[in-house]
N, C-alpha and C positions, 0 to 999 in steps of 0.2 A: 320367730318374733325378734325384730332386733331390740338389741341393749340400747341402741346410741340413737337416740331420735333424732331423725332428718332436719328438724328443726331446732334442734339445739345447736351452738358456734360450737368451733372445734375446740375453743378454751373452753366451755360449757362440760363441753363430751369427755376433754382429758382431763378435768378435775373430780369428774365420776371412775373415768376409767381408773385414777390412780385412786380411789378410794376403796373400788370393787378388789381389786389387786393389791390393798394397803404399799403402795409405793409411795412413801412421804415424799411429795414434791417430786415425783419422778426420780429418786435418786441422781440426778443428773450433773450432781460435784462431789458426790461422794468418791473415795479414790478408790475404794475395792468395790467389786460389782459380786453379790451372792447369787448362785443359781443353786435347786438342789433336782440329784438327781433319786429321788424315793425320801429316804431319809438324811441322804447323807450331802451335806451344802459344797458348794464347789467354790470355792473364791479367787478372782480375777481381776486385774487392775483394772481399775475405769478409762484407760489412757484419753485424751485430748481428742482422738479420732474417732472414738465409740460413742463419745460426749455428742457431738455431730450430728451422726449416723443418728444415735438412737431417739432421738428430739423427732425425724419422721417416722422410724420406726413405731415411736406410738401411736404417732396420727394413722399409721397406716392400720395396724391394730383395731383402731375406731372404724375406720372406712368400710375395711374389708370384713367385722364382727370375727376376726379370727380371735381364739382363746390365746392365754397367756400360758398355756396349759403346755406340756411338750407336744405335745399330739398337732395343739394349735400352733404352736411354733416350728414345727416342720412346715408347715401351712403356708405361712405367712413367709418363710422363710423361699419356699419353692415361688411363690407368687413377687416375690421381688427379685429373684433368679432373672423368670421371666421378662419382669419389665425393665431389669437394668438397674443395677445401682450406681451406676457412676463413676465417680469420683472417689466414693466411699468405701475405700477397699479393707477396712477392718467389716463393713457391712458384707461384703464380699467373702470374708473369712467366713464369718460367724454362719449367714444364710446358707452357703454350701455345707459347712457342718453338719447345721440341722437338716437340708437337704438327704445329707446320704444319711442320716439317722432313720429320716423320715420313711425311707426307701427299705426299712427294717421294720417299725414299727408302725406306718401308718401311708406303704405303698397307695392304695387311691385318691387319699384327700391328699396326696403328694401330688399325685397326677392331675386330679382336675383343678389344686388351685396352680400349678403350672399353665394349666391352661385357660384359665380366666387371666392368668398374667399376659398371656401372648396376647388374651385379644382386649386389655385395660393399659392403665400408664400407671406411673405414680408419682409421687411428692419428688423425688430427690433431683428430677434433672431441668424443673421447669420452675419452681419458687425459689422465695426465700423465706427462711423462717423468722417470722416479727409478727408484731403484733399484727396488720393486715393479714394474716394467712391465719391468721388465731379465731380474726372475726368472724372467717369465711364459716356459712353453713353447711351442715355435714352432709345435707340432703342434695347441694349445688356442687358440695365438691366431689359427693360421689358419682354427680351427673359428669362431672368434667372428664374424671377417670375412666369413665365409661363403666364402673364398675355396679350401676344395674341393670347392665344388657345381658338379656339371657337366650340361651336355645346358641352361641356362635361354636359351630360344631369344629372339632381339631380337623386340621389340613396333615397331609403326607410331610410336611415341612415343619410342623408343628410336633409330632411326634420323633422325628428326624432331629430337632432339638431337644426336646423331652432326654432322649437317651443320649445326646454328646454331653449334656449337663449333669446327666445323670453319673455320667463315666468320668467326667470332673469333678463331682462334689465326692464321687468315693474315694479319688485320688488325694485330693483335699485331706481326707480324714485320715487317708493312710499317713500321710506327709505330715501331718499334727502329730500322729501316735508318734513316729521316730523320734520326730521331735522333743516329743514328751520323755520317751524311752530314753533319748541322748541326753539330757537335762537332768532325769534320775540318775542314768551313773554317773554323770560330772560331780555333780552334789555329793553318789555316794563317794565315789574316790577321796575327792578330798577332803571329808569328812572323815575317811580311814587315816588320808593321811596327817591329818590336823591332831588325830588322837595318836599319832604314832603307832598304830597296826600297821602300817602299809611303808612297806623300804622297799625306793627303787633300785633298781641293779645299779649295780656299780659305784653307789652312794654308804 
């Protein structure tokens, strides 16, 4: 059953979705962005290019009835892999992330919205967001996406992408962790040295 009625505008359907999700206003100028992962919250700066990015990101949420859920968001994640983000290369980060997550926790619905991605489009390489894209119905636009055509069975070409994306979004994550890794001991160093435990040679 869907959540977002065909007939509702896409400001109609994202002033539900941000209620269903309590997202005040989308969060979309706050400067830190909350995720949590069980119990415990994740927090991340909202930089100017996520701001962007996540303005279709919700629309696409609405389109495609993907959850806001992580399950969902490997989902949705893999399904805009698929169709291309653009320009939007923090989108790019983030989708591959939950990509290779998704490939742990929720390998099928990874796969097949992969592949409703191959054979749909989405928002980010053909609009603009304003108010006319606000008006549009949710029913015409998901006719526009193609996204409800069913039965388009995956191609040798299809799955041949599946797995090089698949070998990019793990490398993705590996390339976050170092990073993250290099970051904790920067922090911790200088933190030892700022409290004076830590004397470099020669010093």
């Amino acid at each position: 059953m869907l959540k977002y009625s065909p007939e509702l505008t896409l400001r109609e359907a994202r002033a539900l979705y941000f209620e269903i999700n309590n997202f005040p206003n989308g969060g979309y100028d706050e400067r830190w962005v909350k995720m949590k992962a069980g119990p415990f919250p994740i927090w991340f700066p909202n930089i100017k290019a996520r701001q962007l990015a996540v303005r279709f990101h919700d629309l696409h949420h609405i389109l495609t009835e993907y959850e806001t859920t992580w399950k969902g968001e490997t989902e949705i994640g893999a399904w805009e892999v698929a169709t291309g983000i653009g320009p939007f290369w923090v989108g790019w980060v983030l989708d591959l992330l939950a990509f290779a997550i998704g490939l742990v926790i929720n390998p099928r619905g990874v796969y097949r919205a992969f592949m409703r991605g191959r054979h749909s489009a989405n928002l980010y390489h053909s609009v603009t967001f304003d108010d006319a894209l606000l008006a549009q119905r949710v029913g015409a636009m998901r006719r526009a996406l193609r996204l409800e055509a069913v039965g388009a069975g995956a191609t040798s070409r299809d799955v041949v992408s599946f797995i090089a994306w698949s070998l990019a979004s793990v490398a993705a994550y590996a390339a976050a962790g170092v990073a993250l890794l290099a970051t904790f001991a920067v922090v911790f160093v200088l933190l030892l040295w700022a409290s004076g435990n830590l004397v470099w040679p020669g010093l």
